[in-house]
C-alpha positions as CSV (number, residue, x, y, z in Angstrom):
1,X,-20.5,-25.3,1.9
2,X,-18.6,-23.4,4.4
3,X,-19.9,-19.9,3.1
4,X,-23.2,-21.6,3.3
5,X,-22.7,-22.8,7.2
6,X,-21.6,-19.2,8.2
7,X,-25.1,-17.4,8.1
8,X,-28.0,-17.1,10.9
9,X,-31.3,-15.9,10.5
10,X,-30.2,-12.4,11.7
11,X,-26.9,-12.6,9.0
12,X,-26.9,-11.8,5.4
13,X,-24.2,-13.4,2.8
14,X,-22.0,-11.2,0.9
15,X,-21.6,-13.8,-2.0
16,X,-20.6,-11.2,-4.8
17,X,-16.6,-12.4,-5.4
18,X,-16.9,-15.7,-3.1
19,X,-17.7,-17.4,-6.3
20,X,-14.5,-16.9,-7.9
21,X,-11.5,-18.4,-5.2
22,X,-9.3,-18.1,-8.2
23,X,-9.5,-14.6,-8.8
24,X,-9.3,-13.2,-5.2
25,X,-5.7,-13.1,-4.4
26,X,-5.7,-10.7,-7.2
27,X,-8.9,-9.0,-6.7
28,X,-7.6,-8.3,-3.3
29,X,-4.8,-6.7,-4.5
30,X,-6.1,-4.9,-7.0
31,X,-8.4,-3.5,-4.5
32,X,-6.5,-2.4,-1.9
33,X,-4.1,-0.8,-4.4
34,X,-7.4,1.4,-5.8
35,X,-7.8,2.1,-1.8
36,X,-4.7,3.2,-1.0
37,X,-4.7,5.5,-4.3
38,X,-8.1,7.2,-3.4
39,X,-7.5,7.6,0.1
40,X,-4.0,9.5,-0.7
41,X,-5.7,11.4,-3.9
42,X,-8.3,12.9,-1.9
43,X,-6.5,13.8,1.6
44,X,-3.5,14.7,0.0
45,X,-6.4,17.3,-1.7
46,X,-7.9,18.2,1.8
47,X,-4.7,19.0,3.0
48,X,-3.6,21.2,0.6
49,X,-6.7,23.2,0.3
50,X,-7.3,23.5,4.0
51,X,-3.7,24.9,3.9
52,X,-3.3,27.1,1.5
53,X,-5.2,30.5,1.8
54,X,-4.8,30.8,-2.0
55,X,-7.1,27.8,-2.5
56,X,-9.8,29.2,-0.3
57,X,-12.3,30.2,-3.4
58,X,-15.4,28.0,-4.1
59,X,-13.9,25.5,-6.6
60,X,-11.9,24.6,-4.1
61,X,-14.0,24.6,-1.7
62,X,-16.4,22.7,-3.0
63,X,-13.5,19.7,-4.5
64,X,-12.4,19.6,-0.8
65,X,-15.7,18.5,0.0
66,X,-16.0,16.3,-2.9
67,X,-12.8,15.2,-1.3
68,X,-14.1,14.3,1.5
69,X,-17.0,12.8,0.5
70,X,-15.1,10.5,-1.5
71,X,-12.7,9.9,1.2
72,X,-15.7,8.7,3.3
73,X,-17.5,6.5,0.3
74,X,-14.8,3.9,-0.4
75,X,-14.2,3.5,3.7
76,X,-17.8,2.6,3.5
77,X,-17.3,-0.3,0.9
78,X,-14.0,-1.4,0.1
79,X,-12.4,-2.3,3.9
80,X,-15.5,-4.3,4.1
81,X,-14.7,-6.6,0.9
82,X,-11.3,-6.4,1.6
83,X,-11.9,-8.0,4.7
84,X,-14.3,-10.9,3.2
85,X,-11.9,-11.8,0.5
86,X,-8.7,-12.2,3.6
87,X,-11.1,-14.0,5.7
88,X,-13.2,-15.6,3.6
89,X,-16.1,-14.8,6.3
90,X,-18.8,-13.4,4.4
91,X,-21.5,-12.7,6.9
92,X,-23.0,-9.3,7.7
93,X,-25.8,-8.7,10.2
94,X,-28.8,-7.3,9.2
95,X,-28.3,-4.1,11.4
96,X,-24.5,-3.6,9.6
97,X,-26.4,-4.5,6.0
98,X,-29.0,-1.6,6.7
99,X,-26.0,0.9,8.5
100,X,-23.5,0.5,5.5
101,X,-26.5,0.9,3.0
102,X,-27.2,4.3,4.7
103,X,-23.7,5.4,4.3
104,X,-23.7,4.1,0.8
105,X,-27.0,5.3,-0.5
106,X,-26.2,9.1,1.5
107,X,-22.9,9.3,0.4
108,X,-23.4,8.4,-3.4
109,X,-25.9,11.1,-3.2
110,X,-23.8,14.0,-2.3
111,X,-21.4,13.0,-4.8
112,X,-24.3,13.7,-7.0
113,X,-25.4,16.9,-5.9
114,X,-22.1,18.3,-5.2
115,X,-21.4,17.2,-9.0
116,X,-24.1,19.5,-10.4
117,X,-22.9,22.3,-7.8
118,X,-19.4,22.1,-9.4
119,X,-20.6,22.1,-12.5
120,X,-23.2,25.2,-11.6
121,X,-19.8,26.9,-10.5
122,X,-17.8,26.1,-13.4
123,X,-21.0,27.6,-15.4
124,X,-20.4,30.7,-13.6
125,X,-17.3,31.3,-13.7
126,X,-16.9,31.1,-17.7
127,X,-20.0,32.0,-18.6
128,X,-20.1,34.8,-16.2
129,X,-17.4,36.0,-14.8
130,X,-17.9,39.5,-14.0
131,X,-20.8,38.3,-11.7
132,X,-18.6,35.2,-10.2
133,X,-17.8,36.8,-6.9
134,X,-21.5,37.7,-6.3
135,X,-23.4,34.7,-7.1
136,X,-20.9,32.5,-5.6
137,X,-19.8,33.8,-2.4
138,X,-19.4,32.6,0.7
139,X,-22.6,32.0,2.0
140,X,-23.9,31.0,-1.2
141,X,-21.2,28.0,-1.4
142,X,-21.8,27.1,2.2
143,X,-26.1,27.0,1.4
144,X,-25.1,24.8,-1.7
145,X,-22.9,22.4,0.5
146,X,-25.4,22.2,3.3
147,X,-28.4,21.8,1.0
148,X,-26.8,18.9,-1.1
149,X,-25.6,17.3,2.9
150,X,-29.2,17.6,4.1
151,X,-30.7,16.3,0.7
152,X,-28.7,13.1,0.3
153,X,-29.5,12.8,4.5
154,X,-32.9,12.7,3.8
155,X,-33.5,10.8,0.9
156,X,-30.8,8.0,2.3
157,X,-32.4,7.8,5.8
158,X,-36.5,7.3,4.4
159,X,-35.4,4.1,1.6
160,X,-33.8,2.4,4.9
161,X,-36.2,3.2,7.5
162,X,-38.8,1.5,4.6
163,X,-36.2,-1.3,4.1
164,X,-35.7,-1.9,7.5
165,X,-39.8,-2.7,7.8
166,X,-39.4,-6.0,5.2
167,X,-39.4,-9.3,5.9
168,X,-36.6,-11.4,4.7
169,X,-37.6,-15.0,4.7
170,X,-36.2,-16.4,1.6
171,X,-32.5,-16.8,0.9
172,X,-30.2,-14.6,2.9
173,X,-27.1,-14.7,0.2
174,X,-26.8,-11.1,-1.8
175,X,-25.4,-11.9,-5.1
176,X,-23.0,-8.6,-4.4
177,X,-19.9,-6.9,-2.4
178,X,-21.7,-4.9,-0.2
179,X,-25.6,-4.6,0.7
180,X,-26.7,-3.0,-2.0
181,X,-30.7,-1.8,-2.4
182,X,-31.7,-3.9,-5.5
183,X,-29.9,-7.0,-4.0
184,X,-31.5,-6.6,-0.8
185,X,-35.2,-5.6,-2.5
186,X,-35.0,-9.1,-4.4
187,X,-34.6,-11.4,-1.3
188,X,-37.4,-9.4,0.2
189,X,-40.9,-11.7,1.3
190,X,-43.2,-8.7,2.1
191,X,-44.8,-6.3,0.1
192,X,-42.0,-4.0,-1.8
193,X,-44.5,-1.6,-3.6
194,X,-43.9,1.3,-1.1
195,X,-40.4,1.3,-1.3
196,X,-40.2,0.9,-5.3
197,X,-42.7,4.0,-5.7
198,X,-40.8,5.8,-3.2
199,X,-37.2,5.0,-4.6
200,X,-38.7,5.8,-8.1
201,X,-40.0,9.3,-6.5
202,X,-36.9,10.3,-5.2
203,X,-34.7,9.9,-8.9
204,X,-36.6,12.5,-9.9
205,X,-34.8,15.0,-7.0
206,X,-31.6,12.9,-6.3
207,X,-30.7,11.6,-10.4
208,X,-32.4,13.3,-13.4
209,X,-32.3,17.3,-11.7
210,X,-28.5,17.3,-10.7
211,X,-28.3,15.2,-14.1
212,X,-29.9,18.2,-15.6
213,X,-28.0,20.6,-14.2
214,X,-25.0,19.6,-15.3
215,X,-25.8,18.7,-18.7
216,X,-27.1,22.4,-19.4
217,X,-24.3,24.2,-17.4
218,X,-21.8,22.0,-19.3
219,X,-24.1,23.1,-22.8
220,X,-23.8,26.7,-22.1
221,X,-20.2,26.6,-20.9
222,X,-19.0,24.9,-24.3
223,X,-21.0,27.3,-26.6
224,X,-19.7,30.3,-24.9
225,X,-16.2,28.6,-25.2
226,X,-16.7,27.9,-28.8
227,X,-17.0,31.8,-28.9
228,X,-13.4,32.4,-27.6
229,X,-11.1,33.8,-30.6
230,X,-8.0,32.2,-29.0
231,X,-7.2,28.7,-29.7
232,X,-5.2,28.5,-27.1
233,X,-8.1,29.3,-24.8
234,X,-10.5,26.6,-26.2
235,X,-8.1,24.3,-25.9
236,X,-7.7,24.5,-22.4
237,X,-11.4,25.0,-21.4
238,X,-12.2,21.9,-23.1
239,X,-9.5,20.2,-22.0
240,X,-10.8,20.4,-19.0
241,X,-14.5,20.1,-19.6
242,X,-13.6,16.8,-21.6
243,X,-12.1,15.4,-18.0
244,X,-15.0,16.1,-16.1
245,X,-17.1,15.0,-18.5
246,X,-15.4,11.8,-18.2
247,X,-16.0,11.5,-14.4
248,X,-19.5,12.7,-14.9
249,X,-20.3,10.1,-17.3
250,X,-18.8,7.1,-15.8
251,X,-20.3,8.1,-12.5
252,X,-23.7,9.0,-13.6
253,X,-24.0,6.1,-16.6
254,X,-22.8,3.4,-14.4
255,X,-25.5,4.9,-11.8
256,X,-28.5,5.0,-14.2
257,X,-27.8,1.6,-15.6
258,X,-28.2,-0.2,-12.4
259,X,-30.4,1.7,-10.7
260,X,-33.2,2.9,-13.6
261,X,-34.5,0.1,-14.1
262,X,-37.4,-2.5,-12.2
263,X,-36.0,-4.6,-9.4
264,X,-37.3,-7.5,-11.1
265,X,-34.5,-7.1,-14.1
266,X,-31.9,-6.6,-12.4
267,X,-28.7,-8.9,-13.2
268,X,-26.2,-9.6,-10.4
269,X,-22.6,-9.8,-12.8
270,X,-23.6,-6.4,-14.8
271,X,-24.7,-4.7,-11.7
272,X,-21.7,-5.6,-9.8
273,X,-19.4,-4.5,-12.6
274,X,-21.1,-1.1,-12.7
275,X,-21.0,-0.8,-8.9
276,X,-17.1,-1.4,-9.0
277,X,-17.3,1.9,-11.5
278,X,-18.8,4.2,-8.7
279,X,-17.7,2.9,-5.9
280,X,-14.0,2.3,-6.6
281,X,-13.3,3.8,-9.7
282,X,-14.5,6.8,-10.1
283,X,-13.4,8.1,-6.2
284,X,-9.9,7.1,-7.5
285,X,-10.0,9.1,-10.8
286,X,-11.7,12.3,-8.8
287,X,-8.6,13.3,-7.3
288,X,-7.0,13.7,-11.0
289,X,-8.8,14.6,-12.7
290,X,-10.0,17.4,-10.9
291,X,-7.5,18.4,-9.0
292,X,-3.6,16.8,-9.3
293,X,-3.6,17.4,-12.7
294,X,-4.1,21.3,-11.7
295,X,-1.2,23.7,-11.3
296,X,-2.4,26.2,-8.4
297,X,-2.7,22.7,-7.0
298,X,0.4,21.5,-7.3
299,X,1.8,24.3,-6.3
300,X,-0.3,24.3,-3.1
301,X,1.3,20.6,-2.8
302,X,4.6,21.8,-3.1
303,X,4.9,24.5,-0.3
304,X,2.9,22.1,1.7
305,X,5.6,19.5,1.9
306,X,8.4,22.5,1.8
307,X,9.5,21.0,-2.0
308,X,10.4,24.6,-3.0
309,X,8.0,26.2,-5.9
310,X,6.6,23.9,-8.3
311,X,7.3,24.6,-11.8
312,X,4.6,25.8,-13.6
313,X,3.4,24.0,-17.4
């Protein structure tokens, strides 16, 4: 009743883990702890990258921007539930709803594209090498960042000026954590064709091409690995392949399973547990898997915080 008595006409309800009183003490926790462990895994990242002259090649340039991008996706969700489950105020305006849906929507986006451009790189750089420093140089890595910026910009800024044109006259509670576009479509009164044909148009550019690109780079990378003689040096490419794999799957899975499908099937308890995937867990796990798990960049870590040399595996 009290969640009920909190909204306006302007407000929308945040109702995804109000349900469950029980739970949130520990949800709270468990959130914050995933917080505090992304925000360290990817500055920690930044900071040694923007440091150390040795890390200044496009892999690294492009996980400091995954880094960052990261960084800036769970500041737009998790502080906000945080914040709901310690004051158990639920509310959000409708300007906030549509301003965190922006930042949601453009940043998930660039994680996408600047997926498929590491995975384009990693392409490169096995498959060929002796070319790496041409295709791949600086201005090449800066077009690459830019383009995937002014994509996700542009695709994120048209589905909110259309949502910002419905009507909302029904129910005002969002079965979610945070205002996400399926939610928000299904308490929508007016007429939601235009923004279903248009969100369908832009998977093509923003989900099954970056999709695609990683799937073949990832194809050619592993048969030209299985073409190494050494062991030793298959086992280590797919090592890592197999880890970013992992992230690309979680993120990309979780992504096409809530948002491939009609607005009118949509389920609020499966959606929100593949939500928590990409928006919580998989900014968490980028940092290792990537990255900390690297030994240029522990090193890098090292002289940053003047621990002597790091010894290498």
């Amino acid at each position: 009743m009290g969640v009920a008595n909190q909204t306006s006409i302007s407000d929308f309800l945040l109702l995804g883990f109000s349900q469950h009183p029980e739970q949130q003490p520990l949800l709270f926790g468990l959130f914050l702890a995933v917080y505090l462990v992304t925000m360290l895994g990817n500055l920690l990242i930044i900071l040694a990258i923007s440091s150390d002259p040795h890390l200044h090649t496009p892999m690294y340039f492009f996980l400091a921007n995954l880094s960052f991008t990261d960084t800036c996706f769970s500041c737009t969700i998790i502080p906000k539930v945080l914040l709901n489950i310690l004051t158990q105020h639920y509310t959000i305006s409708h300007t906030g709803c549509l301003v965190q849906m922006f930042f949601f929507m453009e940043l998930a986006l660039l994680d996408d594209f600047l997926l498929a451009v590491m995975a384009y790189d990693r392409y490169v750089a096995i498959c060929l090498p002796l070319h790496y420093t041409t295709i791949m140089g600086p201005q090449r890595c800066l077009l690459l960042v830019a383009a995937s910026w002014l994509s996700s910009h542009l695709l994120a800024f048209s589905l909110c000026l259309l949502m910002s044109q419905l009507s909302f006259c029904a129910s005002h509670a969002i079965p979610h954590f945070f205002c996400d576009l399926l939610p928000l479509l299904k308490l929508a009164c007016s007429d939601t064709h235009i923004f279903q044909v248009t969100m369908l148009t832009e998977a093509v550019p923003s989900g099954l091409i970056p999709l695609t690109c990683v799937v073949v780079s990832y194809a050619h990378i592993i048969l030209t690995v299985l073409r190494i003689p050494s062991p030793g040096g298959k086992h280590k490419v797919f090592s890592t392949c197999g880890s970013h794999l992992t992230v690309v799957t979680l993120f990309y899975g979780t992504l096409f399973l809530v948002y491939f499908q009609p607005s009118s099937s949509y389920s609020a308890d499966p959606g929100m547990a593949a939500s928590v995937v990409y928006t919580m867990v998989t900014p968490m796990l980028n940092p290792f898997i990537y990255s900390l798990r690297n030994r240029h960049m522990k090193e890098a870590l090292y002289r940053f915080f003047g621990w002597g040399k790091c010894s290498t595996q």
